[in-house]
C-alpha positions as CSV (number, residue, x, y, z in Angstrom):
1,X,89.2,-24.5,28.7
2,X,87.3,-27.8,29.8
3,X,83.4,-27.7,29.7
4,X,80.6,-30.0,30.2
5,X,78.6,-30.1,27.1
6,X,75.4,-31.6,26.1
7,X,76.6,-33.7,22.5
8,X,73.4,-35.4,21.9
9,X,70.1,-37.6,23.8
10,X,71.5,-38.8,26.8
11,X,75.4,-38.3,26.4
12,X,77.3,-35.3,28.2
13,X,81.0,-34.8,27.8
14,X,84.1,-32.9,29.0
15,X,85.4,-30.8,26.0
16,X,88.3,-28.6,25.4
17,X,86.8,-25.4,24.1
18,X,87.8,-22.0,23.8
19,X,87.6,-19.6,26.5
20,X,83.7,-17.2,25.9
21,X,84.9,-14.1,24.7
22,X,82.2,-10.5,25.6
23,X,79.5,-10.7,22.6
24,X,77.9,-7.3,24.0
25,X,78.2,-4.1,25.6
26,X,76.6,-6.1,28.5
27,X,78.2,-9.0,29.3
28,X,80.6,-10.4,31.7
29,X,83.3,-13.0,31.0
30,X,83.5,-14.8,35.0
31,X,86.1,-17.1,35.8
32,X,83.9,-20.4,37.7
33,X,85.5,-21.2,41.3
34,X,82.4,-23.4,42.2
35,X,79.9,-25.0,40.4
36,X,77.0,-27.8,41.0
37,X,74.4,-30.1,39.1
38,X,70.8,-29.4,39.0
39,X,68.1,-31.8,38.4
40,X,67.2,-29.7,35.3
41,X,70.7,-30.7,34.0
42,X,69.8,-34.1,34.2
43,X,66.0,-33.3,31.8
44,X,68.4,-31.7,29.7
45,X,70.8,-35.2,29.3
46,X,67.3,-36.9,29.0
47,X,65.7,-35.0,26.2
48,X,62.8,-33.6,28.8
49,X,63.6,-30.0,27.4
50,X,63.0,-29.4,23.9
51,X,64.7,-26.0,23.8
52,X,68.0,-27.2,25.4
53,X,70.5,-26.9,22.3
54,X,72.9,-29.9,21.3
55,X,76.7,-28.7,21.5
56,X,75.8,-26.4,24.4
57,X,78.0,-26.2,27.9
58,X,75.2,-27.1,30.6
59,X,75.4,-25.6,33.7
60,X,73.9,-22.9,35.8
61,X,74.5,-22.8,39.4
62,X,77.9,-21.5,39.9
63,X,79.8,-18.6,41.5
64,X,83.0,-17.1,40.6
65,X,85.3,-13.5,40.0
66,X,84.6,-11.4,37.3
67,X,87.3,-11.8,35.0
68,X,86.1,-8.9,32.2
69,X,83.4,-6.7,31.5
70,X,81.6,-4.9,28.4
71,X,81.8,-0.8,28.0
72,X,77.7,-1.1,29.5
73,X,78.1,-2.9,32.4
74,X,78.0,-0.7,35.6
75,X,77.1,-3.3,38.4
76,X,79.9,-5.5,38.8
77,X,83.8,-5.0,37.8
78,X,86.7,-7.5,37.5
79,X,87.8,-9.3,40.9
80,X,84.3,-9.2,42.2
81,X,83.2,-12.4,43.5
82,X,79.7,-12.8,42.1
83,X,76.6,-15.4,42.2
84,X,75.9,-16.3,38.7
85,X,71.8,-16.1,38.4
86,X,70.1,-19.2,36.7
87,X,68.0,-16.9,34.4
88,X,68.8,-13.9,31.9
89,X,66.8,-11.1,32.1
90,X,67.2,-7.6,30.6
91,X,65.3,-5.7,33.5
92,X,63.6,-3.5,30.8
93,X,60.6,-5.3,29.2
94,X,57.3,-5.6,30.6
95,X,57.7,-8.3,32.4
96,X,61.2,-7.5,33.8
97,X,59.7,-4.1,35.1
98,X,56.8,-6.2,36.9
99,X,59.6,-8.5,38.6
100,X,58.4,-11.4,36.3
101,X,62.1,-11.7,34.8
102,X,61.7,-15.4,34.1
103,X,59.4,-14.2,31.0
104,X,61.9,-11.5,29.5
105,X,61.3,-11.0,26.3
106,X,64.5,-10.7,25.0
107,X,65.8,-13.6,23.1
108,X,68.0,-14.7,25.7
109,X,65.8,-13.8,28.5
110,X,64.5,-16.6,30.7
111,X,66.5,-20.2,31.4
112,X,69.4,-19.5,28.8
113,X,72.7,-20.2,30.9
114,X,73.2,-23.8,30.6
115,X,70.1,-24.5,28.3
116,X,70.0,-22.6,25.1
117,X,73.4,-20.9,25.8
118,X,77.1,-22.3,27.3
119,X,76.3,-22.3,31.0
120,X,79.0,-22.5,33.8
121,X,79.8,-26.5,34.1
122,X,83.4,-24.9,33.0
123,X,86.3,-22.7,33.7
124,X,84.2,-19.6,32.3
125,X,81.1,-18.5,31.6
126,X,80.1,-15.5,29.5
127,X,76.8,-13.8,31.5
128,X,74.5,-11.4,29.3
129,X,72.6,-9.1,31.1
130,X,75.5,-9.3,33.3
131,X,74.0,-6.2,35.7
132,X,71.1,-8.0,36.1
133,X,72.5,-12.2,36.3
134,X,75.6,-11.2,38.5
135,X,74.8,-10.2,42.3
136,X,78.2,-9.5,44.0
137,X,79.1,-11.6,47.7
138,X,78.9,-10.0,50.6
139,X,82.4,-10.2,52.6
140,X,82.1,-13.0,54.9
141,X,80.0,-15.3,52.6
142,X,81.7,-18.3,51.4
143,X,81.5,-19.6,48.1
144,X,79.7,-22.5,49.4
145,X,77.3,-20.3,51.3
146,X,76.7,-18.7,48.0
147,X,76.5,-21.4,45.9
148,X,72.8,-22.4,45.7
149,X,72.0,-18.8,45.6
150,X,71.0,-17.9,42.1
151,X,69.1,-21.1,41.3
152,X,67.5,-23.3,43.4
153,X,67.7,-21.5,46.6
154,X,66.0,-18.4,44.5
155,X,63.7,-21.2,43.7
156,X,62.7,-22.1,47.2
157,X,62.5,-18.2,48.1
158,X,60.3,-17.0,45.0
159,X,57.9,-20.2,46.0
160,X,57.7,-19.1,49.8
161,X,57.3,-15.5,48.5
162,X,54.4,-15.9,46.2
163,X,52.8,-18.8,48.2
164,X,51.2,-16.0,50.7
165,X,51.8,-17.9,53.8
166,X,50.7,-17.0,57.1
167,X,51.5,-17.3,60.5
168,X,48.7,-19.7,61.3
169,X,48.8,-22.1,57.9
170,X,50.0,-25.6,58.4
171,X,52.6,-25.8,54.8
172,X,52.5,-29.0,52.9
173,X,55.9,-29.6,51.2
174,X,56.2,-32.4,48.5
175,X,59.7,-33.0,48.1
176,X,62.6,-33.0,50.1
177,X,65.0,-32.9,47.2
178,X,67.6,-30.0,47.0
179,X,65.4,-27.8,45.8
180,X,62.8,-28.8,48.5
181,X,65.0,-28.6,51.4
182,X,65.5,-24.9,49.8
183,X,62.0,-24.1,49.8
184,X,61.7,-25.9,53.3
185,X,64.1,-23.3,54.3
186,X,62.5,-19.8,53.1
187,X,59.3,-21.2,54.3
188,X,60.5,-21.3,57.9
189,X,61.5,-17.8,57.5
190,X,57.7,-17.4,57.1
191,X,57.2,-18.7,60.5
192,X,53.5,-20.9,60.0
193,X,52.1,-22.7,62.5
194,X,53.5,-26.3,61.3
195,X,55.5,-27.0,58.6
196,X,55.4,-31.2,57.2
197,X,57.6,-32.4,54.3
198,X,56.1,-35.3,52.1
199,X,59.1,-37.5,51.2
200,X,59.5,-41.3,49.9
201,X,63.2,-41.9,50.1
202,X,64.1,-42.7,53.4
203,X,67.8,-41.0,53.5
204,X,66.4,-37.9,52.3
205,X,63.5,-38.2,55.2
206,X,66.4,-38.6,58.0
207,X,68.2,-35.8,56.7
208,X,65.3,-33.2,57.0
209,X,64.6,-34.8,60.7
210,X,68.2,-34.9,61.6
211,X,68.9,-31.1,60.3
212,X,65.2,-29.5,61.2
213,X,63.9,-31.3,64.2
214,X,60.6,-29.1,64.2
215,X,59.5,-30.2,60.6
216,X,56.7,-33.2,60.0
217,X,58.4,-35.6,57.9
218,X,55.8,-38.2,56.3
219,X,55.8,-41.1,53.3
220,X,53.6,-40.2,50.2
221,X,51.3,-43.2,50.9
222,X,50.7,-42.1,54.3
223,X,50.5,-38.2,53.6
224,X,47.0,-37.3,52.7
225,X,45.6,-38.7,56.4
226,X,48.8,-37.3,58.1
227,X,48.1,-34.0,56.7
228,X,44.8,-33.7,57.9
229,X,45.2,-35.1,60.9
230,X,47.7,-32.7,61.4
231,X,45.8,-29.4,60.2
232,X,43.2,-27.2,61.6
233,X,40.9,-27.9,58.8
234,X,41.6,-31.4,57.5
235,X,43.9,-30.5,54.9
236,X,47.1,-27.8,54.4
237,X,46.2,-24.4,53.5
238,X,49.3,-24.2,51.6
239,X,50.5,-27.1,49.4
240,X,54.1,-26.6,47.4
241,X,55.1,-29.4,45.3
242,X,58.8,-29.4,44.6
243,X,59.0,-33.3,43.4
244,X,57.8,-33.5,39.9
245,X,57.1,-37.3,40.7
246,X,54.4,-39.5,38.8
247,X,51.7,-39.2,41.6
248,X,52.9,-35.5,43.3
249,X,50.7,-33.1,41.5
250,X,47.4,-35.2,42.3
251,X,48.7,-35.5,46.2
252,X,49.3,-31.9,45.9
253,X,45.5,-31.0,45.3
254,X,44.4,-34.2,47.1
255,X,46.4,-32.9,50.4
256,X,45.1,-29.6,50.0
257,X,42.1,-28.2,52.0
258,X,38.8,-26.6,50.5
259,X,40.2,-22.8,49.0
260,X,43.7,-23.4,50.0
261,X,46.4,-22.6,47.7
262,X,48.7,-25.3,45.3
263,X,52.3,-23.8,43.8
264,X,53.9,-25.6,41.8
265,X,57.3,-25.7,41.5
266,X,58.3,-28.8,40.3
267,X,59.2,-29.4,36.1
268,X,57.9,-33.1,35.2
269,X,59.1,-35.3,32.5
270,X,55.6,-35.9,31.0
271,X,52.1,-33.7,31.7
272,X,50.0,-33.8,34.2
273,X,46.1,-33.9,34.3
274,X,43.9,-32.0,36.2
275,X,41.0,-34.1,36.7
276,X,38.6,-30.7,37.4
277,X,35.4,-33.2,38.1
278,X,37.7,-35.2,40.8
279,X,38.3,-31.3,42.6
280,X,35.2,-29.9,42.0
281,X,33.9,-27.9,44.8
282,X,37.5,-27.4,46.5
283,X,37.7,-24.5,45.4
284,X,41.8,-24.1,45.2
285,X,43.9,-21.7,44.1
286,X,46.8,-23.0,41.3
287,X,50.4,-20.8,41.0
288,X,52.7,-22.2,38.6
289,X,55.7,-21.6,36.6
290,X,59.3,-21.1,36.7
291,X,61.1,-19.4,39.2
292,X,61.5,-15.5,39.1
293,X,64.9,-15.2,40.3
294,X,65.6,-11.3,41.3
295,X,65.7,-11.6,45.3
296,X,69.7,-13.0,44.9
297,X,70.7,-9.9,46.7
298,X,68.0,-10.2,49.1
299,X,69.0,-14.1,49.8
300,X,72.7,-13.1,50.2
301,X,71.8,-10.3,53.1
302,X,70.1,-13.6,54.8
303,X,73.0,-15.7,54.0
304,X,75.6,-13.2,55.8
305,X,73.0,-12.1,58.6
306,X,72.9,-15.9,59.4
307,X,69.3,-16.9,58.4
308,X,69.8,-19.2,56.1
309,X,72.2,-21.8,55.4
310,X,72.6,-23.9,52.6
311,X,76.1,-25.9,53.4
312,X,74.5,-29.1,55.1
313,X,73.0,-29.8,51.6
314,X,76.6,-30.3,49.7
315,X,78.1,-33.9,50.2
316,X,80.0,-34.5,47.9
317,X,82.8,-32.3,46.0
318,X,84.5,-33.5,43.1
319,X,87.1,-31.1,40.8
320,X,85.6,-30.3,37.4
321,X,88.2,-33.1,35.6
322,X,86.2,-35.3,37.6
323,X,82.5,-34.4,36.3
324,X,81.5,-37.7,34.6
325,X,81.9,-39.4,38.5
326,X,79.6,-36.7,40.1
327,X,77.2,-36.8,37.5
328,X,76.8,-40.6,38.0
329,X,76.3,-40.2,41.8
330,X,73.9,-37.4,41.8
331,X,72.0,-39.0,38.7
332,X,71.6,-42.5,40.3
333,X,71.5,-41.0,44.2
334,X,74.3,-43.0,45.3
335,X,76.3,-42.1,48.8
336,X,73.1,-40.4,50.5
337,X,74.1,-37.3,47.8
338,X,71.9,-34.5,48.2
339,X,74.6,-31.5,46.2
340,X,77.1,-32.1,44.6
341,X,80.4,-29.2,44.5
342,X,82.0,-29.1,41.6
343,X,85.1,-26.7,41.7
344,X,86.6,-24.7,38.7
């Protein structure tokens, strides 16, 4: 079968290897009818994550049909179309019990598909845990409605979710990648009071005003006095930074108002400093980490109930043979891309 592998520091390529065979009692063998690149692909083909292993299949947003399953999987059978879920997770370990599944302890637990094991940029994918990393599609939900689903639209919904938002908070969102349009998207389910979107490309800025009329758009160099001009209490009392940029985790804390709350969602190439004399007396509040991706089943009922949709953000499709041209669009933002489709 073709698959996208990670060969070495910077070099990807498209490989004939053989079809993932079930390992465990627990795994799933799923055929992938649509796949798409993450901006954690592209750290992995940069050398920004150390675990990522050479001669591994990246990929891990995809959706597809079960093809096979192991003797211990009760969840999902063959022909079910699943989402594929970006982390593994057991569902029995302390931390899986407390919903904190990014943290599983078994070896595989955490960011595996794609990273430390062959993910889904492929014609199959073998799924551990496959009970727990395949959620099946509702009738009536498209594979492109689904696609985003167990990555970075999980993403966006475990940031709204832990970011305690209320109905009276003006939101600060740093970003308006992917991943921040996600995140733009389960915060408006939260209904606050104003919403703005700190973004410095320009395209990406038209495309959250074009699509969400009712959002604030502003440029970084202009967001700090925007913000607080726009807030109740001269800063936002929720800040979530989805770019990973240079200068985004000091605007975060800089936009911020006196006890308001800072998630960070965003991985960054290098590390970041928090300058505690610079914040002193602010008082914030600092969630971070990687996402904790168990509501896919809960983000599908929204999906076919018609709250959310993710189908603007794909605009471009390419077939898998053709992987090496999406990579270089979506890596150098050519063509206003914001998703890229890649079908199995």
């Amino acid at each position: 079968m073709l698959a996208y592998t990670y060969l070495e520091h910077g070099r990807f390529e498209l490989l004939d290897k053989p079809k993932p065979e079930i390992q465990n009692p627990r795994d799933a063998i799923v055929r992938v009818t649509l796949g798409s690149i993450c901006t954690s692909d592209l750290h992995i083909k940069h050398g920004s994550v150390p675990r990522a292993v050479q001669g591994i299949t990246v990929g891990h947003e995809m959706v597809g049909v079960v093809e096979q399953v192991g003797d211990g999987v009760h969840g999902v059978k063959p022909g079910d179309r699943v989402v594929v879920n970006v982390e593994t997770f057991c569902g029995e370990c302390f931390f899986c019990r407390r919903g904190y599944v990014n943290n599983c302890t078994d070896p595989h637990g955490g960011w595996a598909l794609g990273c430390r094991i062959d993910g889904g940029q492929a014609e199959y994918v073998r799924v551990p845990y496959a009970d727990t990393g395949l959620t099946p599609i509702p009738d009536g939900v498209s594979d492109e409605q689904a696609l985003f689903v167990g990555d970075i639209l999980a993403t966006g919904f475990w940031a709204a979710r832990i970011s305690e938002i209320k109905e009276d908070d003006t939101v600060l969102i740093i970003g308006a990648g992917p991943t921040g349009i996600c995140t733009l998207l389960c915060v408006m389910l939260k209904s606050p009071k104003r919403i703005v979107v700190c973004e410095k490309s320009p395209e990406r800025a038209d495309f959250v005003r074009s699509h969400y009329p009712q959002v604030l758009v502003v440029a970084p160099e202009r967001c700090r006095e925007f913000v607080c001009s726009h807030s109740d209490h001269s800063g936002a009392d929720v800040v979530i930074e989805v770019a990973g940029s240079d200068d985004t985790f000091r605007l975060a804390w800089e936009c911020a108002r006196p006890n308001a709350l800072v998630t960070v969602v965003a991985l960054y190439d290098k590390p970041q400093v928090l300058p505690l004399p610079d914040m002193y007396g602010k008082n914030l509040t600092f969630k971070t980490g990687g996402v904790d991706g168990c509501d896919c089943a809960e983000i599908l009922g929204l999906i076919a109930g018609g709250k959310l949709d993710t189908t603007p953000l794909i605009t471009h499709r390419f077939p898998l043979r053709d992987i090496d041209e999406a990579y270089r669009i979506f890596e150098n933002r050519l063509d206003g891309v914001i998703k890229v489709a890649v079908e199995g």
